[in-house]
N, C-alpha and C positions, 0 to 999 in steps of 0.2 A: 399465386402458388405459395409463396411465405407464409398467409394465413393457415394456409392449408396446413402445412409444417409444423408452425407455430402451435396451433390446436394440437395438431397428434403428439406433439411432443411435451406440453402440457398434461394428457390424457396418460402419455407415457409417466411422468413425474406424476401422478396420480395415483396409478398403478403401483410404482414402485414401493409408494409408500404404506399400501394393501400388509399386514403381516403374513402372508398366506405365501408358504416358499415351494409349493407347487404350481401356483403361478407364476412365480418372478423366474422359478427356475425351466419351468418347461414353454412358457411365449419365449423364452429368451429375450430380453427386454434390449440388452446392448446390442446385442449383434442387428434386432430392427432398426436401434436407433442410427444406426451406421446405414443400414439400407434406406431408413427413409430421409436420412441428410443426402446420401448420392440421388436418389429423386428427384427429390426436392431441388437441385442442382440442374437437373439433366433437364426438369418439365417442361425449362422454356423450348427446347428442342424438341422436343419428344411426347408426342400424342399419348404413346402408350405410357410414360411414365406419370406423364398428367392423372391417368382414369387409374393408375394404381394408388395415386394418392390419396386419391376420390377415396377408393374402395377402403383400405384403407383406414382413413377417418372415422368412416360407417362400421369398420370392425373392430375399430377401440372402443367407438362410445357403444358400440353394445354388451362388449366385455365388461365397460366402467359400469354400464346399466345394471349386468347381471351380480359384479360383485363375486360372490363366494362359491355361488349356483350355478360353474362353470361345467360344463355337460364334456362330455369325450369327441362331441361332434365340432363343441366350439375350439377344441383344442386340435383336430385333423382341421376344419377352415383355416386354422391361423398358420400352421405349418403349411397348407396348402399354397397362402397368398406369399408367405414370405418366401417358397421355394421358387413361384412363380419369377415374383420381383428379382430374388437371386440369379435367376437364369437370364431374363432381359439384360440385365445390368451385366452379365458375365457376356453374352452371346451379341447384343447389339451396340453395346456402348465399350467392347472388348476391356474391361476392367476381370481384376483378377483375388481370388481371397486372400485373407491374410495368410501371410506363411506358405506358400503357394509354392514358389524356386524353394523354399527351407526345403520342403517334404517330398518334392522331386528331387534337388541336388544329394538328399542324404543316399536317397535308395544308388542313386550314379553313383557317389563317392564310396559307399560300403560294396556294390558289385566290382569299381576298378579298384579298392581297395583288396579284395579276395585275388582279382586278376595277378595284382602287383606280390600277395603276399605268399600263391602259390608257382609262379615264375622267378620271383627275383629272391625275395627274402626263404624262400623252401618252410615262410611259416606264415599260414596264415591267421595266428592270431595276433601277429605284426602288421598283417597288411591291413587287416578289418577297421582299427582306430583311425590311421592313417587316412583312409578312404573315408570315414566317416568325415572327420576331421575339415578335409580338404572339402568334401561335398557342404557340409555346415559353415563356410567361411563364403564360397562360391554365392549359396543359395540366401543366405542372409545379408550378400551384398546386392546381392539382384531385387531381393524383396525391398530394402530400405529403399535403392533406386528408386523401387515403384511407389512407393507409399512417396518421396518426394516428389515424384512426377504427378502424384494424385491419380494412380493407375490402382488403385486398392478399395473396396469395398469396405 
């Protein structure tokens, strides 16, 4: 499976170097390369992670084939596989995206912020910061946890 890797992420550094920033910016090249290092991780385990690696492969070197003469269909495949891959990696292997508790603890920390600023404080745009505040500390200690634990995509 390293070969495997190996090549796509060659292919990726190939790509990169394309001047063409409707490529680089709409494959999303980073956020693949994150998915296909967690793959490439999981394959020895995981059957289905294997054949996405496969797939894969087979969809970089056609994008490196076609170069410039990238169609609208090759650009729904490529969002196709990587939302696929996304969802495996979120659903069987329970990993989670970046900033994941950030963007949940905020919205908690600005609704018991409104809670706290129209009960206690009689103002809530005292309560609002506060709540954010609190939710942004909460949710960016829980994300860094998981990025240590290696629970992050």
């Amino acid at each position: 499976m390293k070969e495997h890797v190996e090549k796509i992420k060659a292919t990726l550094t190939e790509l990169r170097k394309i001047d063409n920033k409707k490529i680089n910016t709409v494959l999303v090249l980073n956020k693949c390369e994150r998915v296909i290092d967690k793959l490439g991780k999981l394959a020895n385990e995981c059957r289905e992670c294997e054949q996405q690696l496969v797939e894969f492969e087979k969809h970089y070197t056609h994008i490196l084939e076609k170069n410039n003469q990238l169609q609208e269909s090759d650009y729904k495949h490529h969002k196709k596989l990587i939302r696929a891959a996304y969802s495996h990696l979120q659903k069987k292997h329970k990993l989670l995206p970046e900033g994941y508790y950030l963007s949940l603890f905020i919205s908690v920390g600005m609704s018991i912020g409104v809670m706290f600023g129209l009960t206690i404080f009689d103002n809530i745009a005292l309560g609002l910061p506060i709540g954010m505040c609190m939710g942004i500390a909460i949710g960016s200690g829980l994300d860094a946890d998981a990025k240590k634990n290696g629970k992050t995509i």
